[in-house]
N, C-alpha and C positions, 0 to 999 in steps of 0.2 A: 430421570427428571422427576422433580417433587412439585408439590403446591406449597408456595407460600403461607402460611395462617394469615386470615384475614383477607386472601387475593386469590384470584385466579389464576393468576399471573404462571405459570410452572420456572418452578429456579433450576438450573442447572448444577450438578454436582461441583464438587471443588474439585479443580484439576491437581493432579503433584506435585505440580511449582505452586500452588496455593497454598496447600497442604503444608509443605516445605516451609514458604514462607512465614507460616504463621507461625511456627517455631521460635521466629525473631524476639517474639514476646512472649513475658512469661505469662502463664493462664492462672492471674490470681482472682478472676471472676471463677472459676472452678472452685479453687480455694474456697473463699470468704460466703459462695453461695449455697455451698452443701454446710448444713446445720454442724454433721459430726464432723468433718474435714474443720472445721471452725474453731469445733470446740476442742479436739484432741492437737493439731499443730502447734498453737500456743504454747501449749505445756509439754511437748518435747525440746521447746527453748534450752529447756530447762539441763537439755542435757548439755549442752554449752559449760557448763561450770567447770563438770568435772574435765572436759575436755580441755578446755583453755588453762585449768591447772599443770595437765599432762603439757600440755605444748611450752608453756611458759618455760617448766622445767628444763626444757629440752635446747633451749635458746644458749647459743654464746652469752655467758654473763645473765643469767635470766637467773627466776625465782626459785629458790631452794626449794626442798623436801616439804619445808617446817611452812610453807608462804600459803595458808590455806584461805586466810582473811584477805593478805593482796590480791589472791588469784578472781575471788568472788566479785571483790571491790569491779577488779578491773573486766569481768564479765558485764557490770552496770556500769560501767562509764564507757565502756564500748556499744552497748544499747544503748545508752543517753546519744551519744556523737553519731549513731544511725540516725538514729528519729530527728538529730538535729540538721542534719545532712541531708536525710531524705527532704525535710519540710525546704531546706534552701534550693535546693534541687527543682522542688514540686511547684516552684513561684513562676517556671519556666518550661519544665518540662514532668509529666506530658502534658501536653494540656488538656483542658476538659474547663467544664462551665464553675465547678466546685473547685473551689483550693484542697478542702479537706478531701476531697474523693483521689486527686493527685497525689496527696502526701501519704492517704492512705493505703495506695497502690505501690507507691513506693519505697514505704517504710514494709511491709509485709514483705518483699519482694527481695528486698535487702537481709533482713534479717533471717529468713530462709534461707538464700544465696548464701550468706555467712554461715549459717548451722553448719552447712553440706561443704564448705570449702576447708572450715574448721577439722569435720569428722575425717575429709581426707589425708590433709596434712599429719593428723594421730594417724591417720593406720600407715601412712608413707613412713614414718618415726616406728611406728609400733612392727611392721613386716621387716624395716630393716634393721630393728635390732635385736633382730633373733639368731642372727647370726655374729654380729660385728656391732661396733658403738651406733646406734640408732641416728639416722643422718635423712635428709630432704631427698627424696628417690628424683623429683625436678631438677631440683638446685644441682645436683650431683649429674644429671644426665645436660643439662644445660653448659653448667661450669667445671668441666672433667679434672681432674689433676692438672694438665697439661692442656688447657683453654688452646684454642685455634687462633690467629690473627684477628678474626673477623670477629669474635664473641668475646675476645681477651676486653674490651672496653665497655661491655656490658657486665660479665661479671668483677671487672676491678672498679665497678663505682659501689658507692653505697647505698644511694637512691634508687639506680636504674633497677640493678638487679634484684631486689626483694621486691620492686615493685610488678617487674615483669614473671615472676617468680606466683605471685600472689593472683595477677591474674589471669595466669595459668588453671589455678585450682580456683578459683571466682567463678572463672567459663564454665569448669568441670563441674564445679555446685551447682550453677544454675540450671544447666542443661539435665544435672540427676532430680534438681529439683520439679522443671519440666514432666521429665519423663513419671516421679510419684504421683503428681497433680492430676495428668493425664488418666493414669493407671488408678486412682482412687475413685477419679470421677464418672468411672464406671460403674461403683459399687451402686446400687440400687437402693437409695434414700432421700431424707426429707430435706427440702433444699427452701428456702426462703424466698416465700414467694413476692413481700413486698420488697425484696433486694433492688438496688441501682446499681445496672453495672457500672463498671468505673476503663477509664483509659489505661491499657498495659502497656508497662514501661519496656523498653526493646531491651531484650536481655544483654546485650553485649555492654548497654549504658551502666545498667549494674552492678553488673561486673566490675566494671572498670572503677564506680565510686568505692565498692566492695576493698577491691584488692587497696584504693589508695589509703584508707583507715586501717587496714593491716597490718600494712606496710609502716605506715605513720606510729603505731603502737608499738611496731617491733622495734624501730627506732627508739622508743620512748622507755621501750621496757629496757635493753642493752643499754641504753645511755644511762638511765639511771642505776645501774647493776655495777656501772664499773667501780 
C-alpha cells in the first residue's frame, strides 16, 4: 500500500489483471512527456523512407529499383492520410475535453504503429530472401500453396486478405511499440512538467485504422503499377 500525493488516503497496488489491462492502450503520455523520448522518436520517422522504398519494391507490380522520388512522394502522402484519419477518427474517439489533445494521441500512436509494422514487414521480405525469392513470412503462413476450405476465401479475395494480413503486423507494431515506451521510460530523465496528459487510444483501434491505409496503398501502389 502507498499514499496518494496530496491524501492520506493509502492506494492499493495494481493487481495483474490491471496491469494486463492497461496494455489495451498505447502509453503515448510516456512518449510525448519525457523531453528526449520527444525529441529523438520524431526523427526516427525518418527511417520510414528508406523502408517503404525496400517494401514498394517488393510488391507484385510495385516500384522499380530507379523509383527513388515516388518512394519518398509516397512516404508523405501516407503521413498526410495518417494525420488526416487520425484528426477524423479523433472527432469521436477517444474522447477527451480537447479535440487537439485526441488527434494528438492519435496521430503519434498511428504513425509509431506504422514505423514498427513497416520495419517488420522488411525484415519478414529481408530474412526470407536469404534463401529463396524474398516473400511475406504472414501471407505465406496464412495462405500456404494449397489454402484449406476454411481460409481458401479469405486469401482469394483482394480486400480481405492484405487487410487481415496488415493487421497482423499493425498488432505486432503496436505492442513493440508498447513494450519501447514502457522500456524508455525508465530511463532517468527530464520530463515536462507543464505537460497535459491526453486520452490513449486502445491499441487494437490502431491497429485496425493502421493496417486499413496499408492495405488501401498497397492497392493503390499495384493498381497503378500494372
Amino acid at each position: 500500500m502507498s499514499l496518494d500525493a496530496g491524501s492520506a488516503m493509502p492506494v492499493a497496488p495494481k493487481s495483474g489483471w490491471r496491469r494486463l489491462l492497461a496494455w489495451r492502450f498505447l502509453p503515448i503520455n510516456k512518449l510525448l512527456q519525457t523531453k528526449w523520448m520527444q525529441q529523438v522518436f520524431p526523427k526516427l520517422l525518418w527511417l520510414v523512407v528508406p523502408l517503404q522504398y525496400y517494401y514498394a519494391e517488393q510488391l507484385p507490380a510495385g516500384f522499380n529499383r530507379e523509383s527513388y522520388l515516388p518512394s519518398a512522394a509516397l512516404v508523405i502522402v501516407l503521413v498526410a492520410s495518417m494525420v488526416c484519419v487520425a484528426g477524423v477518427i479523433a472527432i469521436g474517439y477517444p474522447r477527451s475535453e480537447y479535440y487537439y489533445d485526441a488527434a494528438r494521441s492519435l496521430v503519434s500512436s498511428m504513425l509509431g504503429t506504422w514505423a514498427f509494422a513497416l520495419a517488420l514487414i522488411c525484415l519478414s521480405f529481408g530474412l526470407s530472401g536469404w534463401s529463396a525469392r524474398p516473400s511475406d513470412v504472414i501471407q505465406d503462413f496464412l495462405c500456404p500453396f494449397e489454402p484449406g476450405p476454411w481460409i481458401r476465401i479469405v486469401c482469394d479475395s483482394r480486400l480481405v486478405r492484405p487487410l487481415l494480413i496488415y493487421l497482423i503486423y499493425a498488432l505486432a507494431g503496436a505492442v513493440l511499440l508498447t513494450i519501447l515506451i514502457h522500456g524508455c521510460a525508465r530511463i532517468k530523465a527530464a520530463r515536462n512538467k507543464d505537460y497535459r496528459p491526453l486520452r490513449e487510444p486502445n491499441l487494437v483501434v490502431v491497429a485496425i485504422a493502421v493496417a486499413a491505409l496499408m492495405a488501401f496503398f498497397q492497392w493503390l501502389i499495384t493498381a497503378t503499377n500494372r
